[in-house]
Backbone as JSON Lines, residues from 0, in Angstrom:
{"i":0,"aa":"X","n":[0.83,-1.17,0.0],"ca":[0.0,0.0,0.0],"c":[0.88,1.24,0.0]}
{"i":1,"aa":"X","n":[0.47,2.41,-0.6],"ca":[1.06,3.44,-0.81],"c":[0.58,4.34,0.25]}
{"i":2,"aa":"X","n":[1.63,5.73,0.78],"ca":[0.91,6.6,1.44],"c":[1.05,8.14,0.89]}
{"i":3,"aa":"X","n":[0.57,9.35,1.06],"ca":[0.85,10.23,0.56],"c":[1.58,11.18,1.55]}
{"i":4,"aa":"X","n":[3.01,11.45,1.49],"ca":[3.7,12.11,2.09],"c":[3.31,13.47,2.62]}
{"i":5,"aa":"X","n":[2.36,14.02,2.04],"ca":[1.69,15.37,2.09],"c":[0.78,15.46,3.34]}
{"i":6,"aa":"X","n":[0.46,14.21,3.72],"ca":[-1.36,14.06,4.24],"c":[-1.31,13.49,5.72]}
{"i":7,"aa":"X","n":[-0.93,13.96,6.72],"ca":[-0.65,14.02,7.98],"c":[-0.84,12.53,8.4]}
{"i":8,"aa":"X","n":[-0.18,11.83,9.2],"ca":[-0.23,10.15,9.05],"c":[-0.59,10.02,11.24]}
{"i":9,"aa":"X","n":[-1.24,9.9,11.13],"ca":[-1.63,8.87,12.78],"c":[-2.97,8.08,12.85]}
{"i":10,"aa":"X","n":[-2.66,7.0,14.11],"ca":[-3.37,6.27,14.25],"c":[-4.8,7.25,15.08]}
{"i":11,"aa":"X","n":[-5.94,7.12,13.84],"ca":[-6.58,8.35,14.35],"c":[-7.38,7.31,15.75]}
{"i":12,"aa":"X","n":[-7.0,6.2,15.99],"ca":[-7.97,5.19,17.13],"c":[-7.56,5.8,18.53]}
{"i":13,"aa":"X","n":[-6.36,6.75,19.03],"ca":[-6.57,6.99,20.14],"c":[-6.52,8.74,19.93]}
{"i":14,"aa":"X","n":[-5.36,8.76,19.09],"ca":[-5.73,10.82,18.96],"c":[-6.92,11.09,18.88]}
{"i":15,"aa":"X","n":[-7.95,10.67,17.87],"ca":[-8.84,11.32,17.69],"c":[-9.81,10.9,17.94]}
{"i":16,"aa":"X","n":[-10.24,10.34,18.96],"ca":[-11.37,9.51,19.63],"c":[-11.65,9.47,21.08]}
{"i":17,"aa":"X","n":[-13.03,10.44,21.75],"ca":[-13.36,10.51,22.47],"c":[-13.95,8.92,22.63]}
{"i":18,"aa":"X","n":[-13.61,9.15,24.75],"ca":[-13.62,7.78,25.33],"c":[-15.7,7.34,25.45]}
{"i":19,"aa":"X","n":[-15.59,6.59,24.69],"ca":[-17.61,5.65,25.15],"c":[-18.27,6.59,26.16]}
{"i":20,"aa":"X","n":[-17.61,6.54,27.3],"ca":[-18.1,6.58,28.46],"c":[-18.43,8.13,29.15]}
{"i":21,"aa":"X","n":[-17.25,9.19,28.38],"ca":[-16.77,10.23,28.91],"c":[-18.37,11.61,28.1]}
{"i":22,"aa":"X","n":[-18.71,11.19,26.77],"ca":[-19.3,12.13,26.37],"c":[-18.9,12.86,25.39]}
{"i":23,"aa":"X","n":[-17.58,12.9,25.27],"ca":[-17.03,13.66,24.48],"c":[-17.04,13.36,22.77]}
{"i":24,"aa":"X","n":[-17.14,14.16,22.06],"ca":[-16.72,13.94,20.38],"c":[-15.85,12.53,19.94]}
{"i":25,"aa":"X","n":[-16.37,11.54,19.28],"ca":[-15.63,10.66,18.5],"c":[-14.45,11.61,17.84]}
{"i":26,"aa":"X","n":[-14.15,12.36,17.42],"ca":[-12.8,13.1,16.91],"c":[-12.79,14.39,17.86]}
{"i":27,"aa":"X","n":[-11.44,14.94,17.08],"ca":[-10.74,16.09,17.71],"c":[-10.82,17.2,16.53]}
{"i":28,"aa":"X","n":[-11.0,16.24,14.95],"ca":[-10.25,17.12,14.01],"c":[-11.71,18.2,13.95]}
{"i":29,"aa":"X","n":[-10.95,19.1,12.97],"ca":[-11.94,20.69,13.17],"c":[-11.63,21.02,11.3]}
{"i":30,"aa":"X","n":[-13.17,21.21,10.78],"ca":[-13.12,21.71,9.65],"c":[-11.47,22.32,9.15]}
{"i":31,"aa":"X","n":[-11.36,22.25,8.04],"ca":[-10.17,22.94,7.36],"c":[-8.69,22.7,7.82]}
{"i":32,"aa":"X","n":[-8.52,21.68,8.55],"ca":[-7.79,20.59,9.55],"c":[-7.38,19.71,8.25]}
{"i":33,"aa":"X","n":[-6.58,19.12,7.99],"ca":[-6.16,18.05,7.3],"c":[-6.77,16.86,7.74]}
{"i":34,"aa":"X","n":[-7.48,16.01,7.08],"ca":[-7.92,14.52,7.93],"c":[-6.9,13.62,8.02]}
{"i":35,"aa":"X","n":[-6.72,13.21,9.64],"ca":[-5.5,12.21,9.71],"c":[-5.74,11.03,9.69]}
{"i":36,"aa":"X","n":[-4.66,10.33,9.07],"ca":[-4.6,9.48,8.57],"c":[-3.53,8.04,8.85]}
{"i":37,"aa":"X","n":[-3.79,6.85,9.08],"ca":[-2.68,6.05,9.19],"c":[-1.89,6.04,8.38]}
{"i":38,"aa":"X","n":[-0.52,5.81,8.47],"ca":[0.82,5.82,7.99],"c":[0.11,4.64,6.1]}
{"i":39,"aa":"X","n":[-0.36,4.06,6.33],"ca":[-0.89,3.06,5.34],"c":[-2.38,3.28,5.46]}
{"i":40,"aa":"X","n":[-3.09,3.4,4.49],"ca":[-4.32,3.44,3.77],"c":[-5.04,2.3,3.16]}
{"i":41,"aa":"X","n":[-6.02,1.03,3.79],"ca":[-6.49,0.31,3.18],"c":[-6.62,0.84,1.17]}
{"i":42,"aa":"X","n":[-6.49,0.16,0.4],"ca":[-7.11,0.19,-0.68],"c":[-6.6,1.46,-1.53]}
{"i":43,"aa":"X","n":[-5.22,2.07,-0.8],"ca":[-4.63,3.47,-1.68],"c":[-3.99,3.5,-2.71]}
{"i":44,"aa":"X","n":[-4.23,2.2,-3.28],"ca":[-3.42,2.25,-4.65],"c":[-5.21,2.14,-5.64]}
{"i":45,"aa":"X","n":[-5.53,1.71,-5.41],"ca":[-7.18,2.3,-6.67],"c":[-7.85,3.32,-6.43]}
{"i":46,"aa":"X","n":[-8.76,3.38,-7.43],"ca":[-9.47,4.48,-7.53],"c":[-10.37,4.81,-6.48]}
{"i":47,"aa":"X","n":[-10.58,5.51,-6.14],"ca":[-11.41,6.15,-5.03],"c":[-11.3,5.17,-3.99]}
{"i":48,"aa":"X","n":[-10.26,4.7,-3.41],"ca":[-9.93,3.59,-2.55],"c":[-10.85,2.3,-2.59]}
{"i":49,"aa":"X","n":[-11.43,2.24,-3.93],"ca":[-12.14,1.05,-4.14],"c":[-13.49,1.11,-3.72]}
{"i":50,"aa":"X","n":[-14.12,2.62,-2.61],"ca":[-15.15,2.77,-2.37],"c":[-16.15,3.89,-3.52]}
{"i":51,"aa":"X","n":[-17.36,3.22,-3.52],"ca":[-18.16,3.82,-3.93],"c":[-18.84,4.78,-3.24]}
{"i":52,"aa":"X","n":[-18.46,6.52,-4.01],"ca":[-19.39,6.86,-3.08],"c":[-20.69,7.55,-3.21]}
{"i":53,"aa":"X","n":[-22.02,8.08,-2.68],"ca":[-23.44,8.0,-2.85],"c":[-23.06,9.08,-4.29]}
{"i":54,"aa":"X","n":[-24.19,8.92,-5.25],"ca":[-24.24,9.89,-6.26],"c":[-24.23,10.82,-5.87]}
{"i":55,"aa":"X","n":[-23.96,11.79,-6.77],"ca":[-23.64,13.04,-6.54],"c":[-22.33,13.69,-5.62]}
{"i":56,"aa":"X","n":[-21.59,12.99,-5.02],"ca":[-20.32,13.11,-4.24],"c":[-19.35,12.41,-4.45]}
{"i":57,"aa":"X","n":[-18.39,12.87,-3.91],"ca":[-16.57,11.98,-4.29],"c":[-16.31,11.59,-3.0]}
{"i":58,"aa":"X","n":[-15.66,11.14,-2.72],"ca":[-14.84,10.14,-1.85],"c":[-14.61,11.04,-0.56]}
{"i":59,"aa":"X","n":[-13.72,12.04,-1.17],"ca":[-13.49,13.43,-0.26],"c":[-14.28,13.66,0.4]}
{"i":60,"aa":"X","n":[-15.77,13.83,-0.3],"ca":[-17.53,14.85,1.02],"c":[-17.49,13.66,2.0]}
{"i":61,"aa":"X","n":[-17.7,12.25,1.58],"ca":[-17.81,11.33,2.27],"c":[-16.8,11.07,3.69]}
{"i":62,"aa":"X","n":[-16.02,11.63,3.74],"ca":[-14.55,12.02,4.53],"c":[-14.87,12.99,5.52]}
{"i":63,"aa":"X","n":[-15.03,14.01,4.84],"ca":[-15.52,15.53,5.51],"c":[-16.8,15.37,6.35]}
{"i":64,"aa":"X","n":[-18.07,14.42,5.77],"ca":[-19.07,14.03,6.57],"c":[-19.22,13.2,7.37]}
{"i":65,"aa":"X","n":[-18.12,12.68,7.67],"ca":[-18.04,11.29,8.77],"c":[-16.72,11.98,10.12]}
{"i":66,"aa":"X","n":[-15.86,13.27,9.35],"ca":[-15.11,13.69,10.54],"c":[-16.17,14.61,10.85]}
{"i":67,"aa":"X","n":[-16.82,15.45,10.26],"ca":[-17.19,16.51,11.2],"c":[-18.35,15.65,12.03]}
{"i":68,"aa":"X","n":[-19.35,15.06,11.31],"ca":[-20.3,14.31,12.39],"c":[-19.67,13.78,13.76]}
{"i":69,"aa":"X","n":[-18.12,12.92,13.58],"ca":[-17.22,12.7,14.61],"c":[-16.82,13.4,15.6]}
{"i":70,"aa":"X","n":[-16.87,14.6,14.86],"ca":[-16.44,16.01,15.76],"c":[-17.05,16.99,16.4]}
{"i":71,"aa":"X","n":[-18.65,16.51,15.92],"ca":[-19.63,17.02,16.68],"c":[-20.42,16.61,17.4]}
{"i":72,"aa":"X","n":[-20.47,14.93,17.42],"ca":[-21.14,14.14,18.29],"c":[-20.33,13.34,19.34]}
{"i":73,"aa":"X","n":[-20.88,13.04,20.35],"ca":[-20.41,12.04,21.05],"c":[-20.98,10.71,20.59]}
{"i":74,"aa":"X","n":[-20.7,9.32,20.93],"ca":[-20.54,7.9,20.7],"c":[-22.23,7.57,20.95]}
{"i":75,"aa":"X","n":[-22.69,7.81,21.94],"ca":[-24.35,7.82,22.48],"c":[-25.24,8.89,21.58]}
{"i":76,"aa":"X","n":[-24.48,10.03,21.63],"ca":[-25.57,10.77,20.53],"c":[-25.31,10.6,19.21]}
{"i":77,"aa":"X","n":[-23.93,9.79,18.58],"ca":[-24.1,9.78,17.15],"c":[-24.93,8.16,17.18]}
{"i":78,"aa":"X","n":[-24.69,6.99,18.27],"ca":[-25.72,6.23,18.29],"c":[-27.14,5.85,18.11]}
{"i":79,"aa":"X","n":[-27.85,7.42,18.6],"ca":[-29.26,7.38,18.96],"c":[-29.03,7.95,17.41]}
{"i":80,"aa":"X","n":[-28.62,8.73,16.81],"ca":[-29.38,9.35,15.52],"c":[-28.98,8.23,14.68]}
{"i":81,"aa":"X","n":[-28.32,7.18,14.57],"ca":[-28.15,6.17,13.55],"c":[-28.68,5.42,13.67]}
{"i":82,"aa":"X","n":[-29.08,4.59,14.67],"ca":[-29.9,3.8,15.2],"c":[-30.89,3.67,14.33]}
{"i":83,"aa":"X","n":[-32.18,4.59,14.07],"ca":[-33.18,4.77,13.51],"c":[-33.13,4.31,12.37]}
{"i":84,"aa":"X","n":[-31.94,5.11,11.5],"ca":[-31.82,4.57,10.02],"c":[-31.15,3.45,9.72]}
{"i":85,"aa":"X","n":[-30.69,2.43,10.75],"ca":[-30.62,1.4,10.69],"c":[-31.53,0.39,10.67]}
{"i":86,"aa":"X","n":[-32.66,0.69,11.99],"ca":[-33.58,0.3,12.26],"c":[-35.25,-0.22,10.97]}
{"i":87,"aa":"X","n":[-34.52,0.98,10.43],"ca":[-35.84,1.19,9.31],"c":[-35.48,0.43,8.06]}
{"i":88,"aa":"X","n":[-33.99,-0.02,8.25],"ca":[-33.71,-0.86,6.91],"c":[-34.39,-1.78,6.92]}
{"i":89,"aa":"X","n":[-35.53,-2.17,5.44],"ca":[-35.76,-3.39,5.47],"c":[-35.01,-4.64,4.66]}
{"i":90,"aa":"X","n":[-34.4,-4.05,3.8],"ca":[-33.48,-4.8,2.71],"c":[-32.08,-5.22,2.91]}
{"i":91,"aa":"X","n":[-31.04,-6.05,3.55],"ca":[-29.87,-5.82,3.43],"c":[-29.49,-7.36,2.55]}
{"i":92,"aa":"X","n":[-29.75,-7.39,1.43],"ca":[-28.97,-8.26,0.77],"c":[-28.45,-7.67,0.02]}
{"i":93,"aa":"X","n":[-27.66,-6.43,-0.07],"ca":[-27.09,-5.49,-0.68],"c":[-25.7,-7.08,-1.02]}
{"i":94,"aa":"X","n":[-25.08,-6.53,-2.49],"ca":[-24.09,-7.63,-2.21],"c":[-23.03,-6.48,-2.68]}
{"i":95,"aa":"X","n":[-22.94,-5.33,-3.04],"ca":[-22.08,-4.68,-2.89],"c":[-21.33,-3.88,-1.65]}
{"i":96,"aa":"X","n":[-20.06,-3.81,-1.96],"ca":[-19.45,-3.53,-0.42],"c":[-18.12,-2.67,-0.84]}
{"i":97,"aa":"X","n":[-17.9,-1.32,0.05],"ca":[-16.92,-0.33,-0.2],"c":[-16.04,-0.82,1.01]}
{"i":98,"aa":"X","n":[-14.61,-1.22,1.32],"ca":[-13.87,-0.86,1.88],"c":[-13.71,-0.1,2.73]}
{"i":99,"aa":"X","n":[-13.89,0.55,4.05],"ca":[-13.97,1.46,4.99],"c":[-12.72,2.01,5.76]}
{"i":100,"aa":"X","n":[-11.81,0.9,6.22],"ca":[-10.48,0.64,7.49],"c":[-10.31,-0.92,7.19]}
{"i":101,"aa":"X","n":[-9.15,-0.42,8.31],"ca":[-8.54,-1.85,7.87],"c":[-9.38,-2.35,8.78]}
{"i":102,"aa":"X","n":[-9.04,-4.03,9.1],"ca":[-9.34,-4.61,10.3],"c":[-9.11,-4.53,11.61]}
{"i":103,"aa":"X","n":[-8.67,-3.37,12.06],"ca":[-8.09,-2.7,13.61],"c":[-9.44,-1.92,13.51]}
{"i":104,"aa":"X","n":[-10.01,-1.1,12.19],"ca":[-10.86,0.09,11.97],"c":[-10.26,1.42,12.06]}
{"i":105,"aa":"X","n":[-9.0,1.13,11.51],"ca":[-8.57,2.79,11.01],"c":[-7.79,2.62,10.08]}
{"i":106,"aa":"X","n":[-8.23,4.08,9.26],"ca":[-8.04,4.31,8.2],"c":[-8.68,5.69,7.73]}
{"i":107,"aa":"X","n":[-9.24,6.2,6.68],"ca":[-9.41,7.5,5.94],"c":[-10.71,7.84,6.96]}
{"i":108,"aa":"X","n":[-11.5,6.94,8.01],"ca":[-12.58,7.59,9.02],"c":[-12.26,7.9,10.01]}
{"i":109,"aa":"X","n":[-12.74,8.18,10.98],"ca":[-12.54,8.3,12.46],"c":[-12.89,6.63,12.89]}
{"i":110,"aa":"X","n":[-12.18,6.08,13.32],"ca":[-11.94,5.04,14.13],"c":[-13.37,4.58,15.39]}
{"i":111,"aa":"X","n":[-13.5,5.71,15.69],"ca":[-14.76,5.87,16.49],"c":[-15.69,5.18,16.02]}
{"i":112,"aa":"X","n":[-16.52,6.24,14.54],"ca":[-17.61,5.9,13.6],"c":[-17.32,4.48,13.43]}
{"i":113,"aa":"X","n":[-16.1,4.02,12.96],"ca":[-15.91,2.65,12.65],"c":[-16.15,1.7,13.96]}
{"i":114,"aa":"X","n":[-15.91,1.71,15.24],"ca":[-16.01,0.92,15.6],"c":[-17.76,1.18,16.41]}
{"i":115,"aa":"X","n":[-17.9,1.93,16.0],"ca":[-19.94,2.21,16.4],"c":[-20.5,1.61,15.3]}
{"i":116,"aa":"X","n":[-19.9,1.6,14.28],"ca":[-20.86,0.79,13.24],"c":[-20.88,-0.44,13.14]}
{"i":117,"aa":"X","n":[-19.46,-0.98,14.02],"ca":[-19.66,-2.61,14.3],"c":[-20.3,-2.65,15.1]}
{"i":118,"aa":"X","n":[-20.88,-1.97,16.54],"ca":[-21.17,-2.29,16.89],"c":[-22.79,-2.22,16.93]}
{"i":119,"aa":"X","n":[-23.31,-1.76,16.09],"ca":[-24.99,-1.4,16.0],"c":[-25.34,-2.36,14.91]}
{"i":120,"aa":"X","n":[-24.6,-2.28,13.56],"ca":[-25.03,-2.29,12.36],"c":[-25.25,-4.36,12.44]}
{"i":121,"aa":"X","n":[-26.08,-4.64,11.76],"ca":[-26.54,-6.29,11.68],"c":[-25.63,-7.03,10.91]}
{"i":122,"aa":"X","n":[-25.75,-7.82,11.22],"ca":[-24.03,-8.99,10.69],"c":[-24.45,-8.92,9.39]}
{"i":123,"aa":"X","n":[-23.27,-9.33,8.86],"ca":[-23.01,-9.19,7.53],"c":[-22.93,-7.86,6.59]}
{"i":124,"aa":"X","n":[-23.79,-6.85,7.55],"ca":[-23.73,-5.36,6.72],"c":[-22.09,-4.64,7.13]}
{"i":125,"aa":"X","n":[-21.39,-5.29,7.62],"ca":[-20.09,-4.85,7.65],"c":[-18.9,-6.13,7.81]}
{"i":126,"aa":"X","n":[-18.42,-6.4,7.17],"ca":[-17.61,-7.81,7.09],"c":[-16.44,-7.12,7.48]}
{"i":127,"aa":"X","n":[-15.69,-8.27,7.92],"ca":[-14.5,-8.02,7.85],"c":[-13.63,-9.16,7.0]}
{"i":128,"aa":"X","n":[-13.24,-8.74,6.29],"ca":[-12.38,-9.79,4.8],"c":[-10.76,-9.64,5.25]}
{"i":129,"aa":"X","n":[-11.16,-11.07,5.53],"ca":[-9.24,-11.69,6.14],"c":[-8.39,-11.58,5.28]}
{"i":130,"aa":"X","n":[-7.19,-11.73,5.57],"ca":[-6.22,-12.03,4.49],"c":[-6.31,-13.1,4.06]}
{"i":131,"aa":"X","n":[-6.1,-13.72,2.59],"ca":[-5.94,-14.98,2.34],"c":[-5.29,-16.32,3.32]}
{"i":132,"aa":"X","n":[-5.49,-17.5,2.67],"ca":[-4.65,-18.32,3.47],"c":[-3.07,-18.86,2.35]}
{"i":133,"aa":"X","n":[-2.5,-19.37,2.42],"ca":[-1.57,-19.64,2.05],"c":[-2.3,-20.12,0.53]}
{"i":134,"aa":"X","n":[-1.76,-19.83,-0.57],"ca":[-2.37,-20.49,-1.9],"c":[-3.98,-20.21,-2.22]}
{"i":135,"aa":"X","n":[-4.57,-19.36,-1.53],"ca":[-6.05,-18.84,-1.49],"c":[-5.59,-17.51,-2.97]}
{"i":136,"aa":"X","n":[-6.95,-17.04,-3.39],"ca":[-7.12,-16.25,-4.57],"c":[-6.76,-14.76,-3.22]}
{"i":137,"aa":"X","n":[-6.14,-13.89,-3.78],"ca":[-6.03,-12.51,-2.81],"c":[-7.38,-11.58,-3.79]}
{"i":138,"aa":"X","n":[-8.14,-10.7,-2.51],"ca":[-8.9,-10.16,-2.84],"c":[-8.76,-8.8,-2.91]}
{"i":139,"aa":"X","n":[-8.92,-7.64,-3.58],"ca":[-8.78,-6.48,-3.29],"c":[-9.04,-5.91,-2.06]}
{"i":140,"aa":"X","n":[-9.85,-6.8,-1.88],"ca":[-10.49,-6.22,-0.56],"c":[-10.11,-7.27,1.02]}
{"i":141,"aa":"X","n":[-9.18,-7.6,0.67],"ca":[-8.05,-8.23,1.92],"c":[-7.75,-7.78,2.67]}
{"i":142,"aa":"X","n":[-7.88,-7.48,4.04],"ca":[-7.42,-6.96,5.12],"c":[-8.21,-5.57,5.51]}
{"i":143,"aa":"X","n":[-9.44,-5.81,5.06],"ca":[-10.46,-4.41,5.34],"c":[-11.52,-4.86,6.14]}
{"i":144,"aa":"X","n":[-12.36,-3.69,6.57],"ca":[-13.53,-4.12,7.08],"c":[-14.07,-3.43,5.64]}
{"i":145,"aa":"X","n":[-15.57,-3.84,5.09],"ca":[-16.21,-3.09,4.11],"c":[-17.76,-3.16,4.45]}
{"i":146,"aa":"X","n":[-18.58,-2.71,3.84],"ca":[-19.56,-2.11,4.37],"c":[-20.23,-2.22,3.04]}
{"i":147,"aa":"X","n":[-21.73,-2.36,3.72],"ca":[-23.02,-2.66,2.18],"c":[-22.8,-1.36,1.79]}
{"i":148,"aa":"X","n":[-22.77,-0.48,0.64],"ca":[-22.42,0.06,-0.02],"c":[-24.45,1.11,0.41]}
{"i":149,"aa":"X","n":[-25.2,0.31,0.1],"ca":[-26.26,1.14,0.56],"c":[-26.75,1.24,1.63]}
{"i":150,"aa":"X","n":[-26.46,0.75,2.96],"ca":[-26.45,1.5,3.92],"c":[-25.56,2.42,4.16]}
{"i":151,"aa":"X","n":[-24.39,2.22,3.45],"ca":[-22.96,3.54,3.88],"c":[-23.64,4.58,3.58]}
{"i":152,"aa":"X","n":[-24.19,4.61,2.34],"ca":[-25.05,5.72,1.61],"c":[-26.07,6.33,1.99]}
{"i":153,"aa":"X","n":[-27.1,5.51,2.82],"ca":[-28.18,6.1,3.75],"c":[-27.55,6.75,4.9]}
{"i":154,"aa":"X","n":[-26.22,6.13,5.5],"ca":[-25.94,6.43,6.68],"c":[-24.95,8.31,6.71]}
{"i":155,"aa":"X","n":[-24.6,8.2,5.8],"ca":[-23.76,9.1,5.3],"c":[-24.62,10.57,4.68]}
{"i":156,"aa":"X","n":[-25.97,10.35,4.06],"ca":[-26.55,11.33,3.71],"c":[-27.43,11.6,5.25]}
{"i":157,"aa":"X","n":[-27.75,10.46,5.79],"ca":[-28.17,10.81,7.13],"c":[-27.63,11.77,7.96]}
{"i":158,"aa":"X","n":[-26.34,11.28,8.23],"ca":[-25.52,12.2,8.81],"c":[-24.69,13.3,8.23]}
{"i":159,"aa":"X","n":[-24.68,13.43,7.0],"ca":[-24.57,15.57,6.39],"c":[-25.5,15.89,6.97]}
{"i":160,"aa":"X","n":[-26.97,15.18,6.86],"ca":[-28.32,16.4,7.37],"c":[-28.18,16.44,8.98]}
{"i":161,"aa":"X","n":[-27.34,15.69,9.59],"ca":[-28.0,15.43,11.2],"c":[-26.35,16.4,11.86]}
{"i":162,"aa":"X","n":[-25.26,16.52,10.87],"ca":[-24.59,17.7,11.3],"c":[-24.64,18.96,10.68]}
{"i":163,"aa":"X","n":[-25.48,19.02,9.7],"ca":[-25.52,20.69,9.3],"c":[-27.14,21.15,10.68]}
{"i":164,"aa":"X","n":[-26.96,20.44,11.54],"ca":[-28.17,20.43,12.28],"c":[-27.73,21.0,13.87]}
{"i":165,"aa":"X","n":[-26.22,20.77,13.86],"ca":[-25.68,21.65,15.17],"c":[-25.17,22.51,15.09]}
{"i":166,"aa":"X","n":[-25.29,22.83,16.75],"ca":[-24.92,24.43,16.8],"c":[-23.19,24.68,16.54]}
């Protein structure tokens, strides 16, 4: 995997992640902030890191709308507002799936979001894809967690509207 020398590199799982318990913001970072990033990037050698993202947006809004929601919610209140639009899914045989973090859950999100979405979201709507075994086919998507591609998309337009919504 490649990284970009330009693009500020840490493990955003303890910098930028308010503690469960405490209340505080899943991130630290603040609009116009560089989004940080691990030293290695699931999926940084393809195009749009292999994720699809909702029409009408690039990879980038999808970035910008998952730190600032991070940075404006705590773990319980970005819970209760996702919850719902989880809740209301009736369909998940989605068989498409975007790449998110690696399998620790960091990578181009807040670490936080990632590990709240394992923990709400219904099996299978977020896999985690092992590395091969010895003589196994390697998958692009090896060593990631990835995500149904249309809930990322509900969850993600959910939350632009549920942070252009604070103070």
């Amino acid at each position: 995997m490649f990284h970009n020398p330009d693009v500020p590199h840490a493990q955003n799982s303890l910098l930028n992640v308010g503690s469960p318990e405490d209340g505080q913001p899943l991130a630290t970072w603040q609009p116009g902030q560089p989004i940080p990033r691990p030293e290695v990037v699931v999926c940084d050698q393809y195009e749009n890191y292999l994720e699809t993202p909702p029409e009408g947006m690039e990879v980038e809004d999808t970035e910008v709308i998952w730190w600032t929601v991070a940075s404006s919610f705590s773990r319980e209140e970005l819970r209760s507002k996702l919850l719902p639009v989880i809740e209301k899914r009736q369909d998940w045989a989605c068989f498409l799936f975007s790449p998110i973090a690696d399998l620790e859950g960091n990578g181009r999100y807040p670490s936080g979001v990632i590990q709240l979405l394992r923990d709400i979201l219904p099996e299978g709507a977020l896999i985690a894809v092992e590395p091969p075994e010895a003589g196994e086919e390697v998958s692009e998507l090896a060593g990631t967690l990835a995500i149904q591609n249309q809930i990322w998309h509900e969850l993600g337009r959910f939350s632009a509207c549920s942070e252009s919504e604070t103070p």
